[in-house]
Backbone bond lengths (Angstrom), bond angles and torsions (degrees), N, CA, C in turn:
res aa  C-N    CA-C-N  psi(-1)  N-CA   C-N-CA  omega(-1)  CA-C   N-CA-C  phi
1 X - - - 1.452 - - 1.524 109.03 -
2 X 1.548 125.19 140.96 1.062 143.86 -170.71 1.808 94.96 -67.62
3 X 1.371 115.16 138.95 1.634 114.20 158.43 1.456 114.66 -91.21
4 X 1.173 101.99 -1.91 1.459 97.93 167.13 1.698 126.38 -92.20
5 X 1.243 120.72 49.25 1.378 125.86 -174.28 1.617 99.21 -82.29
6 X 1.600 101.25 140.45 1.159 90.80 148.68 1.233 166.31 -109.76
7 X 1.404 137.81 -149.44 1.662 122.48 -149.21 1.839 100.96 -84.19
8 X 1.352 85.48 161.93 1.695 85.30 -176.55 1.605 104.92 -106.58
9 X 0.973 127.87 147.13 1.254 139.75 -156.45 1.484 98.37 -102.84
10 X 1.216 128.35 145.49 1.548 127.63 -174.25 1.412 124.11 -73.00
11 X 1.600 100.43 3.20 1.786 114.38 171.60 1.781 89.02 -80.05
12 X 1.276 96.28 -50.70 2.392 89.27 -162.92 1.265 90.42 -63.79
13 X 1.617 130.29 -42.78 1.137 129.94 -170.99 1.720 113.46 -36.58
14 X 0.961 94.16 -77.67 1.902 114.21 162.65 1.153 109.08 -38.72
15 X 1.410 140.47 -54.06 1.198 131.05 -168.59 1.628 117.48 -72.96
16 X 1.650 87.56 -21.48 1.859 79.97 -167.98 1.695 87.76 -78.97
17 X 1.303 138.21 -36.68 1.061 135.13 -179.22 1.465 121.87 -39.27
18 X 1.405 110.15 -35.80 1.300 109.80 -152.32 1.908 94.15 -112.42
19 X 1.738 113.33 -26.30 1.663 94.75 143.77 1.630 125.21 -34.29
20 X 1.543 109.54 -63.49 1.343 119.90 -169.11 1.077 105.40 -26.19
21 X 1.728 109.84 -79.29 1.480 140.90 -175.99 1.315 111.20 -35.96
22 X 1.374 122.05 -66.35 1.453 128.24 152.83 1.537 131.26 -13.40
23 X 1.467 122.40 -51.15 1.082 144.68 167.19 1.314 137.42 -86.93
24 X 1.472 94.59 -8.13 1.756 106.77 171.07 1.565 99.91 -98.60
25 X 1.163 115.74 102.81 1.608 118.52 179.52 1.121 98.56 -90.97
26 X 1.279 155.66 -24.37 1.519 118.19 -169.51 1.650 95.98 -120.84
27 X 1.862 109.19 39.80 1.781 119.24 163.50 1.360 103.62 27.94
28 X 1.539 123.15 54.39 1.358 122.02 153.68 1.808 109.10 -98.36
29 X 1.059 134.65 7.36 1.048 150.30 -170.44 1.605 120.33 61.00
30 X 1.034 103.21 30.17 1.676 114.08 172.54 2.083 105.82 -144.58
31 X 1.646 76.71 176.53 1.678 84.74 -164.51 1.673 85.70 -121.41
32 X 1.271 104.83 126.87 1.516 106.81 179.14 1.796 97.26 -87.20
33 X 1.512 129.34 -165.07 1.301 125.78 142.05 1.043 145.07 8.88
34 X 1.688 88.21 -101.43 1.510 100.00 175.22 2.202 114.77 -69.45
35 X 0.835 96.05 -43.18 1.619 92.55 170.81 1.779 118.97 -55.85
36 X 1.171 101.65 -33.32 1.573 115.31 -179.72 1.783 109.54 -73.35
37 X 1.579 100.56 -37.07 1.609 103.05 164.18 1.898 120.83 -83.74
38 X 0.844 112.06 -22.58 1.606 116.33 179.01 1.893 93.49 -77.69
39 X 1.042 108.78 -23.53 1.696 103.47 178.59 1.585 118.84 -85.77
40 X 1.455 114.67 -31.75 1.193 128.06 163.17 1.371 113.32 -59.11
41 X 1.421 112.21 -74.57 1.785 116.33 173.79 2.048 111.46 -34.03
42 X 1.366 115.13 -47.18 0.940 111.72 -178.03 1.696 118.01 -56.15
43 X 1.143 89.73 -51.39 1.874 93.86 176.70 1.333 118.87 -67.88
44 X 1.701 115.14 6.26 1.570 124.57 177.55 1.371 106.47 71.44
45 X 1.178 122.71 21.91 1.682 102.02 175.11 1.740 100.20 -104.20
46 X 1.631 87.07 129.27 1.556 103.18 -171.17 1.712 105.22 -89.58
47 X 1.561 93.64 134.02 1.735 91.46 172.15 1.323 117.07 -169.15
48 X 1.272 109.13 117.06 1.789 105.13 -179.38 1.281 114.86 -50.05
49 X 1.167 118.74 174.34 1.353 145.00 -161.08 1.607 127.50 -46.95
50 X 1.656 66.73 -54.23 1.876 85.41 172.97 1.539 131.60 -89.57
51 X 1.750 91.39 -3.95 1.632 116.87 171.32 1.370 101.69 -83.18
52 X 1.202 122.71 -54.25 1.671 126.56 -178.30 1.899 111.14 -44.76
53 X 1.749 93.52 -53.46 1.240 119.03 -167.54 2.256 97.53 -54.91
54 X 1.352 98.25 -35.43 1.997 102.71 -178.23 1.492 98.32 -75.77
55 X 1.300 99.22 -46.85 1.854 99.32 -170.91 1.586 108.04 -50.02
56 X 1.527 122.22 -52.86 1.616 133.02 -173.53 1.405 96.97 -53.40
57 X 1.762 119.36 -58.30 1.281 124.23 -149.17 1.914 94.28 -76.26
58 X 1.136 124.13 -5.05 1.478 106.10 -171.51 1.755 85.54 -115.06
59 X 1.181 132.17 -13.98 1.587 122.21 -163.50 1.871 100.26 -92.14
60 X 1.774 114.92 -22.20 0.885 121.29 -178.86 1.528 109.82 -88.99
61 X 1.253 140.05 74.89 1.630 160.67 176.56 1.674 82.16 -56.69
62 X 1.306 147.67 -89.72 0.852 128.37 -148.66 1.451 124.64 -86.35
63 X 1.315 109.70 54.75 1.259 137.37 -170.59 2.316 103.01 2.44
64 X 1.309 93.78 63.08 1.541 86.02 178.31 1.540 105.34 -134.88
65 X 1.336 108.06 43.31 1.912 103.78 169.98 1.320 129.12 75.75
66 X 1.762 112.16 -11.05 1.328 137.38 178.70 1.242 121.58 -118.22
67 X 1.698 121.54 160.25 1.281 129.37 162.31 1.902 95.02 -103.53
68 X 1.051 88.07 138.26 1.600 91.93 -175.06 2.075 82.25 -125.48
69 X 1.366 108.53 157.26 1.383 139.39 -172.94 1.998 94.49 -45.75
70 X 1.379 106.98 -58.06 1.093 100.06 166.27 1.550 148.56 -31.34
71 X 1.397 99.45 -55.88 1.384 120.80 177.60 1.440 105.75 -82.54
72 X 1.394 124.03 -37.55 1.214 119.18 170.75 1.752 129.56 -65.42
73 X 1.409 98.88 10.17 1.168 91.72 -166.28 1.818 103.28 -125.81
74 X 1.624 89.85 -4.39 1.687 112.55 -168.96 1.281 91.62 -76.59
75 X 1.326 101.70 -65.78 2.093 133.91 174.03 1.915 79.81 -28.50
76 X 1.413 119.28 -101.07 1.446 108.05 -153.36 1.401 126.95 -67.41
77 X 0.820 111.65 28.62 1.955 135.77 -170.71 2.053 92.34 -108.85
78 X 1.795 102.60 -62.77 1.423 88.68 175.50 1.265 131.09 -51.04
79 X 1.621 106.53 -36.72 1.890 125.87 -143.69 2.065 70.03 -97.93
80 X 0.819 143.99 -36.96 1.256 130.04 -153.53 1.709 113.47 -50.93
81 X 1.728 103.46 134.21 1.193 111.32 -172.78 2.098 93.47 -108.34
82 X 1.568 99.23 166.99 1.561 104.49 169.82 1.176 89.23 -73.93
83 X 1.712 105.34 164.75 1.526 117.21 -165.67 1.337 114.62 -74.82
84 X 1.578 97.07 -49.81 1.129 124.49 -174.17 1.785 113.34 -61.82
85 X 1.380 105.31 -33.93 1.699 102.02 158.90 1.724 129.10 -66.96
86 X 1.498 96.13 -25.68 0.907 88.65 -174.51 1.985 123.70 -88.01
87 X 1.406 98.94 -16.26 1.555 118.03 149.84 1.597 115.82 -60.23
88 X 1.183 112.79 -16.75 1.902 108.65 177.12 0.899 93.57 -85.21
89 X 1.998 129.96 -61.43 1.521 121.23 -178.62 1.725 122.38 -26.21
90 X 1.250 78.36 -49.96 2.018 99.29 -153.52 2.314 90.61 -63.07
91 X 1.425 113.56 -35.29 1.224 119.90 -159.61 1.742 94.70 -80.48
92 X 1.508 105.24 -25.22 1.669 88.41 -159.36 1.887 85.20 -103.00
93 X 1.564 132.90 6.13 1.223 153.67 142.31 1.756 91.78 -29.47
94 X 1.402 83.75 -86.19 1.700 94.44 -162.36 1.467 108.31 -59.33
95 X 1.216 130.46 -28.79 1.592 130.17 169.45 1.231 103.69 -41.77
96 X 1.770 122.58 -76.62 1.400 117.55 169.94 1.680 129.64 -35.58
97 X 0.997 111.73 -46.23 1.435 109.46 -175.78 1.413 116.00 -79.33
98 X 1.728 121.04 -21.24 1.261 116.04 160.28 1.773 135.46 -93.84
99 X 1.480 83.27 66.46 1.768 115.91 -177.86 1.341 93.59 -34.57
100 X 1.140 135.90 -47.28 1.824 112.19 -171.80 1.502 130.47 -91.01
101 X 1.351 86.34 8.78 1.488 118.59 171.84 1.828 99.17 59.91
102 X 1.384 136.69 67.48 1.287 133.98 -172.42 1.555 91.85 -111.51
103 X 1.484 138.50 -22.13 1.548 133.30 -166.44 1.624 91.49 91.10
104 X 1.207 131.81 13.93 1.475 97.76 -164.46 1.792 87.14 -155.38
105 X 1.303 113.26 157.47 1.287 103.90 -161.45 2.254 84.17 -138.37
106 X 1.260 111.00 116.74 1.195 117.24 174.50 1.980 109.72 -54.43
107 X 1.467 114.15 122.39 0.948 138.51 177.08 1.774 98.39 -49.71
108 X 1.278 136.30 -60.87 1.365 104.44 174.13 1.412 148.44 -78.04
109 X 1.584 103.64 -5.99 1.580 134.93 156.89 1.899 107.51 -52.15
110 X 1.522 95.50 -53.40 1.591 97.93 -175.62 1.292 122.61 -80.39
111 X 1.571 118.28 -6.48 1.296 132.34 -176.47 1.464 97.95 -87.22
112 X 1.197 113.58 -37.90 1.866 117.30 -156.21 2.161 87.34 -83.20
113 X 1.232 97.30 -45.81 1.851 89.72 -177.37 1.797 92.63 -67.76
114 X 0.998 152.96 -84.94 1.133 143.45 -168.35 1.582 117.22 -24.47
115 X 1.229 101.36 -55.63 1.837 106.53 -170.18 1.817 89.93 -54.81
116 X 1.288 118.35 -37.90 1.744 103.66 -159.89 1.618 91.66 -96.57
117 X 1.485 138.45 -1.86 1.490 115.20 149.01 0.997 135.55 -119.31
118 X 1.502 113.62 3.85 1.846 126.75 179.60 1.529 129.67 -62.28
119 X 1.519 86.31 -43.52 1.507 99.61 -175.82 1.543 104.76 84.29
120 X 1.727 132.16 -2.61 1.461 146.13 -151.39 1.920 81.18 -101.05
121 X 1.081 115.51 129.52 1.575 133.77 144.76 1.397 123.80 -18.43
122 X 1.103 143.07 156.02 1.186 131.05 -179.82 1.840 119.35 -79.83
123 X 1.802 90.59 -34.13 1.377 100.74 -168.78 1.776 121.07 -90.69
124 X 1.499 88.11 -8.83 1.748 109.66 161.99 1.324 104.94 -81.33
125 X 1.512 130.41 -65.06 1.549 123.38 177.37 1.662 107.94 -37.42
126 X 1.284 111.66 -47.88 1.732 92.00 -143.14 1.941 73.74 -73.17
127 X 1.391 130.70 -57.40 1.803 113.48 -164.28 1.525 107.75 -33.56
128 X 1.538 127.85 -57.75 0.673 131.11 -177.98 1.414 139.83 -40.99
129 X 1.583 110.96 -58.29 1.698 126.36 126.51 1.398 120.46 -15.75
130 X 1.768 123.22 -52.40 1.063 102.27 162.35 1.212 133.09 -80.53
131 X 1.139 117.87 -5.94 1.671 131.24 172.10 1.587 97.09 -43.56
132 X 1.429 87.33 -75.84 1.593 113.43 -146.75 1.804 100.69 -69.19
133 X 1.020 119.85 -5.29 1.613 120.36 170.85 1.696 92.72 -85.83
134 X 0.774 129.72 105.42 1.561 131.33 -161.05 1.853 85.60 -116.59
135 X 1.185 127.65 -37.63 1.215 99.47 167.13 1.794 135.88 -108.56
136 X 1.747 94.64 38.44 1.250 124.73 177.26 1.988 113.96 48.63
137 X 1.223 103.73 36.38 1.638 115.01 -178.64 1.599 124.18 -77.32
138 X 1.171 121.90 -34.79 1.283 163.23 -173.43 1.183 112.18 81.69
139 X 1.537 111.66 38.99 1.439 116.86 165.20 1.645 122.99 -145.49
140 X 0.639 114.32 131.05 1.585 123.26 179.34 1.588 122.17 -80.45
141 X 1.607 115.13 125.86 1.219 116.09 -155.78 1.649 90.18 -108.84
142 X 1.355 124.14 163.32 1.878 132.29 -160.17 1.875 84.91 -67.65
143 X 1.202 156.54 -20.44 0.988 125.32 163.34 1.478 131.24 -78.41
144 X 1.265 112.45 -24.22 1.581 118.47 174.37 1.325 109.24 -74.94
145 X 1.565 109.94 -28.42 1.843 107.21 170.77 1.325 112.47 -81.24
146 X 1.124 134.71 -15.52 1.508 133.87 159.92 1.418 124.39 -55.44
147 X 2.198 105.41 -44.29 1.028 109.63 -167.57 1.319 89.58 -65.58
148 X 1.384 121.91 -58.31 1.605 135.33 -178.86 1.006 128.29 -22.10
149 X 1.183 119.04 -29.49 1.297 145.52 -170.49 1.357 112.39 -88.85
150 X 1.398 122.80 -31.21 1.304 122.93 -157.69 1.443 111.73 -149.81
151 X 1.680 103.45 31.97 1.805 114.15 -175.40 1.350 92.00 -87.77
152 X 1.307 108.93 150.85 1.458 128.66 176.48 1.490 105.78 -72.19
153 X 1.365 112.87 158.68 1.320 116.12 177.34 1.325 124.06 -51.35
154 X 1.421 119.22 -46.75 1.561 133.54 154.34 1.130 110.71 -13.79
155 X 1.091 115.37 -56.78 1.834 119.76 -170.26 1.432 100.38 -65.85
156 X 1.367 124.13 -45.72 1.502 141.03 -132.32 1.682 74.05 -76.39
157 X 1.583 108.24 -70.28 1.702 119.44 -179.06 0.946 129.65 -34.69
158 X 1.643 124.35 -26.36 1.431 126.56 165.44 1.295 107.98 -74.76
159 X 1.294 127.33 -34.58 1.561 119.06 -175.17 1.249 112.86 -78.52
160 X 1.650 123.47 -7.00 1.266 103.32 158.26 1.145 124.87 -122.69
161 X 1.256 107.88 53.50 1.613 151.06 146.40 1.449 121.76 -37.04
């Protein structure tokens, strides 16, 4: 990874914060395991078992069974992409998945690929889905899957409201 990344603006700042928070369910201020993997899956990074199992063992510096705020923030500081690349990924994302090439990717097509790589709930996806159909069509056009793609946890928390 390049050391030349650049600076994070106090919106990602906040957001990565409020992933954390998000993902620490039992608010002890660390991410055990399984919370540390439901946070990975969410950000789409795919990795078998024993990939997950290197990622924990190198993100956990203080070798104590946890991601603590610290390390979690070291971890997305390394893995950190420019933003703006990472909105091209997510756009040429939705290129692939909209095989019939319409710009628009049917809301239960994109629900059924999500449910099998998100690691996201069923009853959080579908609110969310309705979020992100912003012009209530039942389909989602490459900007609502971008936003979708890259809503802060905040959002995520209202949908499972």
């Amino acid at each position: 990874m390049s050391s030349k990344q650049p600076e994070l603006s106090t919106v990602e700042v906040e957001e990565m914060k409020k992933w954390f928070v998000y993902f620490d369910k039992d608010k002890n201020g660390m991410l055990d395991q399984n919370e540390f993997k439901r946070a990975v899956q969410a950000m789409c990074w795919d990795f078998s078992d024993e990939e997950f199992e290197d990622l924990f063992t190198k993100a956990d510096t203080d070798k104590n069974g946890f991601i603590d705020y610290e390390e979690y923030w070291t971890l997305l500081q390394s893995c950190r992409k420019n933003v703006q690349l990472e909105k091209l990924e997510l756009k040429e994302s939705f290129r692939v998945l909209d095989k019939e090439k319409k710009g628009m990717l049917e809301r239960k097509k994109l629900r059924k690929f999500l449910l099998n790589t998100s690691g996201i709930d069923v009853i959080t996806l579908d609110k969310l889905l309705s979020i992100a159909d912003t012009r209530d069509t039942g389909s989602i056009n490459i900007d609502e899957f971008v936003e979708l793609m890259t809503s802060p946890p905040d959002q995520q928390a209202k949908a499972t409201k």
